[in-house]
N, C-alpha and C positions, 0 to 999 in steps of 0.2 A: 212302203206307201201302198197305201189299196189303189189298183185299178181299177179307173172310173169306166163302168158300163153306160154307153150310151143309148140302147135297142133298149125297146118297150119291154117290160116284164109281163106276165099274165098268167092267169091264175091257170090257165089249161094243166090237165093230168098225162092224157093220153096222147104223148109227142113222143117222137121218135127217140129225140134225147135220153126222154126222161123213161122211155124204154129200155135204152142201154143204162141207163143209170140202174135199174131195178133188177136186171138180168147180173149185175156187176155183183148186187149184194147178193141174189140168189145165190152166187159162187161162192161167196165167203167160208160158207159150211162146208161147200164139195168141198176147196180147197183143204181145209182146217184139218176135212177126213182122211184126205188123199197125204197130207203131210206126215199125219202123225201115225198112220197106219201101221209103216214099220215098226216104230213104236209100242205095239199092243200086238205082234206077235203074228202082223200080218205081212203081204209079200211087197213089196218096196214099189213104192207108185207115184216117187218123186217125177218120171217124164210126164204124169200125168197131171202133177202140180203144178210144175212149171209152162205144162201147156195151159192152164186154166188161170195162172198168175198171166203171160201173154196175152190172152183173151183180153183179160179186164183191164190189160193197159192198154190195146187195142181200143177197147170200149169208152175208155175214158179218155182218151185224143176224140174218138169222134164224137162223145155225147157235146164236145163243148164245141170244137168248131161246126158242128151241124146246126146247134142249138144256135151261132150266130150268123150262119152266114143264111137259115130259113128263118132268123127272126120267130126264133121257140123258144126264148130264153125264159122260164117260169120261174114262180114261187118255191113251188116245190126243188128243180130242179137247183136250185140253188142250196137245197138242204139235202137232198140226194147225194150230189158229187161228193163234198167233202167227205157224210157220212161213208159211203161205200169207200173212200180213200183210207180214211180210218180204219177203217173195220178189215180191211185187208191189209195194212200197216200189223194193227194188233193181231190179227189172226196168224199172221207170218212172223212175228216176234212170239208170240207162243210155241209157236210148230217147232221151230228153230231154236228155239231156247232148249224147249224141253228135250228137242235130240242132241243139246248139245254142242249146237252148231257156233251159235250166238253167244259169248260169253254172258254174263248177268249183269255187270254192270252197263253193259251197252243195251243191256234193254232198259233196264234201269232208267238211263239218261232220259230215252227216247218215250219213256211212259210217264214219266216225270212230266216232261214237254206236254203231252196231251193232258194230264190231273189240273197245270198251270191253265191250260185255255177250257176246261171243265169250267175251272172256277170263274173263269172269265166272262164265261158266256153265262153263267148264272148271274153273275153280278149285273152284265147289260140286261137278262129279261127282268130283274128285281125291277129296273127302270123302264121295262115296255119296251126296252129294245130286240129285234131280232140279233142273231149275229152277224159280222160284215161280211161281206164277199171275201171270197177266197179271192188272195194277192198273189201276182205272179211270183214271189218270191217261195210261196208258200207251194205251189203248185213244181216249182225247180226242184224243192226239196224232196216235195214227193215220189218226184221220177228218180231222183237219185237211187233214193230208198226205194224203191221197186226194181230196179236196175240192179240194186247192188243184192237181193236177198236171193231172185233166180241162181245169180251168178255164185252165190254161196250155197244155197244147195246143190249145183251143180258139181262145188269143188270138194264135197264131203265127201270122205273116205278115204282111203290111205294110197290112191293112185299117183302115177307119177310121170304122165302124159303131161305134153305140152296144152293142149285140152284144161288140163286140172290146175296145172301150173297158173295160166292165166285168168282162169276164171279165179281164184284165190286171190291173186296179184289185185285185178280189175275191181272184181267183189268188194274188196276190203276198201279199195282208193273211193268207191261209191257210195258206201256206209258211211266211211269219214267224213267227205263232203254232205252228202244228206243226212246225216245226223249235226253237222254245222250248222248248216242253210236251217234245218228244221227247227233250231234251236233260235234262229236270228228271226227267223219267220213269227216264232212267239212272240218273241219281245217286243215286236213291232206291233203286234196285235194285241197284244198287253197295252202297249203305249197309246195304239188306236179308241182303246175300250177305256183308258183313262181319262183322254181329250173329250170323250163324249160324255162320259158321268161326271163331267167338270163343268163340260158346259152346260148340261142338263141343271146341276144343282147351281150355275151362275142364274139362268133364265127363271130359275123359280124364286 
């Protein structure tokens, strides 16, 4: 079910929010570089990924409850959040895939998920729709999945500290539920985006 926003929306650019929103996707590349570095034969810069994956979940708790408790809730900011969500979803399914971290069909699943709401939101703008608000169910999933990818690159490598153990343990318990939720997240929003091109095509 979408959570109904009751605060005025507005078209403003230059809000604190939607500064942290903007500062989120600037990382997306740091992150991307810092992941994959080892990678290409450079020196292992995973503490600095994970401090820069930290950041933007930092960033992303407060661009929304700032954005409602100052009454900044924008246009923009509404197409901001999820994008920079995304984009470090997929940037850290790359990094991690490609080192191996992440098996393939679990990225698999999880990009699958995002192709199904591609196509969905093209479908609402065919009709003049924007796309809906992000639902809290959507936004649970998210944290999972950011929860659970620090904690699996943390536990790469062949160590055998309680450290490692658990971050492997945790990691994994985080991905399962957040690739769930994220899965159940879609179909709701599939199902949301049907109701409207239903009812659109009953009103005409």
């Amino acid at each position: 079910m979408e959570v109904q926003e009751t605060r005025i929306q507005t078209d403003r650019v230059l809000t604190i929010p939607n500064i942290l929103s903007m500062a989120r996707l600037v990382g997306v590349p740091v992150f991307l570089w810092l992941i994959l570095w080892p990678a290409f034969g450079g020196p292992n810069a995973d503490g600095w990924a994970l401090l820069v994956l930290a950041l933007s979940g930092v960033s992303d708790y407060l661009d929304g409850k700032l954005a409602r408790r100052w009454n900044q809730i924008s246009s923009l900011g509404r197409i901001l959040d999820p994008a920079a969500d995304r984009l470090y979803i997929l940037s850290t399914l790359v990094g991690l895939t490609w080192r191996e971290i992440l098996p393939v069909w679990l990225t698999a699943a999880l990009l699958a998920r995002e192709l199904m709401l591609l196509i969905a939101v093209g479908l609402l703008g065919r009709h003049g729709y924007g796309p809906p608000q992000v639902n809290f169910l959507g936004k649970a999933a998210t944290f999972n999945l950011m929860y659970a990818f620090p904690l699996l690159l943390l536990s790469d490598g062949d160590g055998h500290s309680w450290l490692h153990m658990l971050a492997t343990v945790f990691g994994w318990a985080f991905a399962g539920w957040g690739t769930a939720l994220y899965w159940w997240a879609g179909i709701l929003y599939v199902v949301q985006v049907r109701r409207i091109i239903r009812a659109d095509a009953t009103a005409d």
